[in-house]
N, C-alpha and C positions, 0 to 999 in steps of 0.2 A: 674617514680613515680607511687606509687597505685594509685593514682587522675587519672593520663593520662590514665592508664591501665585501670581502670572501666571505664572511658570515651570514650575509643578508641576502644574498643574490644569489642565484636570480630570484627573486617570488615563487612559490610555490601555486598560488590561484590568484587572480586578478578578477574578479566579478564589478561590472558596472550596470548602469541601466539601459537598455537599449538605444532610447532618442539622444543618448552623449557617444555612441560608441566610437565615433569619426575622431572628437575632439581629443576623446580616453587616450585612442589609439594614435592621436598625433603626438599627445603630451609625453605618454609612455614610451610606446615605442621606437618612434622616429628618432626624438632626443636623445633615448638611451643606444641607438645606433649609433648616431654622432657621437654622441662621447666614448664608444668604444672603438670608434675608428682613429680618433684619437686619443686611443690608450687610456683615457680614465675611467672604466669600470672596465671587470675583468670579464666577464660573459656578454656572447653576441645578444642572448633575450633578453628583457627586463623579467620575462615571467614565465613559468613554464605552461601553464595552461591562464588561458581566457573566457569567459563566458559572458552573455548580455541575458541579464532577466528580461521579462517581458512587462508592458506596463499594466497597471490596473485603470480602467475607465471608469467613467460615472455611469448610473444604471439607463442615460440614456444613451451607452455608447462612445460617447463623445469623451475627448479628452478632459479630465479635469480642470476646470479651472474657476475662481471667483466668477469673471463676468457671465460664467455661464450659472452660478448658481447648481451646479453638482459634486460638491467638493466634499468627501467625507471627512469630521474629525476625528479620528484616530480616539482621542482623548474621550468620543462621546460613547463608542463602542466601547470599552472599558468601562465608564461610569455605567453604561447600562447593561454589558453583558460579559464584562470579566477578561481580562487580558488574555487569559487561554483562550476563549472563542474567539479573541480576535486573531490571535498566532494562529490558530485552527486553521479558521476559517479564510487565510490568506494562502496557507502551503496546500489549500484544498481547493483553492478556485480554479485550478489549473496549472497547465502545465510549466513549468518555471519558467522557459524563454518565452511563453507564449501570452500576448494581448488579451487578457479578460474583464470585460464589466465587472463592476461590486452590483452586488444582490442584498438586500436588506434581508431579503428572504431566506438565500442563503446560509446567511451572517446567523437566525434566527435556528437553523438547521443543525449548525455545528455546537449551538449552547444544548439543543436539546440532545446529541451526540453527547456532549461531556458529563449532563447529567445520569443521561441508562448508565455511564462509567462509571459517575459516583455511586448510582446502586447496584454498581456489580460487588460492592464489599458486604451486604444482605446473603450474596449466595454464595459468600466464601467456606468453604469445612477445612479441617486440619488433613494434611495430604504434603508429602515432599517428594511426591511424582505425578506427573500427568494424568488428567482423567483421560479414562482410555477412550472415552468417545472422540474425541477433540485433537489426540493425542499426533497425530498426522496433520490435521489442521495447522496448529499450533506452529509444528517446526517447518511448514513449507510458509505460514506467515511470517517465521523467526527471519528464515528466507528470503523472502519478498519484500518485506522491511528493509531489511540493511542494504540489501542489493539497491534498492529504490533511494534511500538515503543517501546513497554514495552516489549516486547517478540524478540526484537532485529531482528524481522524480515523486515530489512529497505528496503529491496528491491522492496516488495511486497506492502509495504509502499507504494515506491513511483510508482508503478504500478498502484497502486488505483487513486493518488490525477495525472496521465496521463492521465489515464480515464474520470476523470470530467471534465480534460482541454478540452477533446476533446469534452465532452459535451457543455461547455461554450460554446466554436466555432461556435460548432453547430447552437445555439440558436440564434447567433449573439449578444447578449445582455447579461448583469449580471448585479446586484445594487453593492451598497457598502459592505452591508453586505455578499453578495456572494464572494466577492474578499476579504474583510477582515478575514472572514475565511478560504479561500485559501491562505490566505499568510501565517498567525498561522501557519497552517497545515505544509509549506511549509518548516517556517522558520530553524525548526534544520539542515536541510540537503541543504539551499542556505542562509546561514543569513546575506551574502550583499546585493545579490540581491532582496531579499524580503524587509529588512530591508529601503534598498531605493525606495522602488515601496512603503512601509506602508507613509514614508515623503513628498512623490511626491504626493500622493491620498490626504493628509491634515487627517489624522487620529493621534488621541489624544495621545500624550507620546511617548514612542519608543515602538518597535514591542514589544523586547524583554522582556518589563514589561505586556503583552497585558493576558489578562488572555487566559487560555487555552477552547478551542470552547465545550460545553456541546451539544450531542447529546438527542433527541427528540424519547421515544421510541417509542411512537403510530406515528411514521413516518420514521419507518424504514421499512416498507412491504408496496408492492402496492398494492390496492383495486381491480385491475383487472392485469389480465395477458396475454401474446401472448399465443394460446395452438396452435399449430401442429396439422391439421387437416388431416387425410390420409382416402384414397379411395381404397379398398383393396390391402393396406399395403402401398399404395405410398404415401406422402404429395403433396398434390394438393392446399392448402390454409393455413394462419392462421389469425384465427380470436382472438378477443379479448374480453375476458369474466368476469364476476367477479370473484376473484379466490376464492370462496367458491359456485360458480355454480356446482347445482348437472347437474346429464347427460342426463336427459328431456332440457335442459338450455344451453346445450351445444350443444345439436343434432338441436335444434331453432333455434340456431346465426349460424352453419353449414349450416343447410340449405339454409338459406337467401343469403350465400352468393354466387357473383356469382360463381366463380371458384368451387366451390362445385355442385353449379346447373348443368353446364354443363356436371359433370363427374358424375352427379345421374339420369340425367334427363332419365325418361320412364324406371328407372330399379327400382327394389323392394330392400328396406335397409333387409338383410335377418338377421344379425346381429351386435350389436355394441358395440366398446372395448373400455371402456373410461375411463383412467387414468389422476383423478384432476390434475390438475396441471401439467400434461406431455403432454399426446396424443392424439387424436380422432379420433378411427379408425373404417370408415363405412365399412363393407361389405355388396355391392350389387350382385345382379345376374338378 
């Protein structure tokens, strides 16, 4: 009907697989040109955006297929390592348009990733703000999540919210609100396993309904920086500065410190190369 058709159309995404994209694009597009050249659908596209994922190969490479005997079952990854490792471990293989071998190894990687997650609820305390070590971290990952989501770059995705894990660790400690937006973050790409750590923790509704984690922009950059401190041309220290120290402020906290001291001490600084935010490099003689 015209109702459905002004309501339906055009698409908003079209995604197919790569090796179909000719046929996709004949079935879809072509056809829906023709019929709008004669008048029966009301928009020139079928779709406002297109994309082609990229295929998944067997671990030697090579295309999947039976006579070749490299053919994964889906269904056996699950029996042995849980749906979420297998969602994991697919939006992590690479880049979405792009061709990657399956890895068993891999595959094996992302189970042992899901479990450090399940024991991040060991190092949960009661807290309904940021630990302040992390607390930067946090909201440039809140960042680079959703950015990477929307731009189907889920790999790099979950490369980022890897990185916090291993921060949390670190610290030995997180509150509530540090794991509950680790789980958000978390939840598209393990939604059991998150889904049951958000009910086990005693957090409000289901994950699923949990609104989406809002980044903080005056707490995406840090106040001070590690700079690289070299002594003609080698790195001998780094010190830590504020990162809008000009290079009187920078040569100050080099000094001071010891590892610098020893590799200046009784020579004259004849000249010095100081790039904000990069290097510091003394030349003595």
């Amino acid at each position: 009907s015209k109702e459905s058709l002004d309501y339906y159309t055009p698409v908003d995404w079209y995604n197919g697989g790569m090796e179909h994209t000719t046929l996709h694009l004949l079935y879809s597009r072509f056809w829906h040109k023709f019929l709008y050249d004669i008048g029966k659908v009301p928009t020139k596209e079928p779709y406002q955006k297109r994309t082609s994922h990229g295929m998944i190969l067997g671990e030697d490479h090579q295309k999947m297929s039976k006579s070749r005997g490299n053919v994964v079952n889906p269904d056996d990854i699950v029996r042995d390592y849980g749906a979420d490792t297998l969602r994991c471990y697919e939006m992590f293989i690479g880049d979405f348009r792009s061709t990657a071998p399956w890895s068993d190894e891999g595959v094996k990687g992302c189970r042992k990733y899901l479990e450090r997650v399940f024991n991040l609820y060991d190092l949960v305390e009661d807290g309904d703000e940021y630990t302040k070590e992390i607390e930067i971290l946090i909201n440039q990952t809140i960042k680079k999540v959703s950015d990477d989501y929307e731009s189907l770059k889920y790999n790099t995705a979950i490369a980022s919210l890897m990185s916090l894990l291993n921060e949390m660790r670190n610290i030995g400690k997180i509150t509530k609100k540090d794991f509950k937006t680790y789980l958000i973050l978390l939840n598209p790409v393990a939604p059991h396993l998150t889904e049951e750590l958000w009910e086990e923790i005693g957090f409000e509704s289901e994950l699923n309904e949990a609104s989406w984690p809002i980044y903080d922009e005056s707490k995406l950059e840090y106040d001070s920086i590690e700079l690289p401190v070299q002594v003609n041309g080698k790195v001998r220290a780094t010190i830590k500065i504020a990162k809008d120290a000009n290079q009187e402020e920078a040569v100050t906290s080099a000094e001071n410190d010891q590892n610098i001291q020893k590799n200046i001490d009784g020579k004259e600084i004849f000249k010095v190369i100081y790039v904000p935010g990069k290097i510091l490099n003394l030349l003595v003689k």
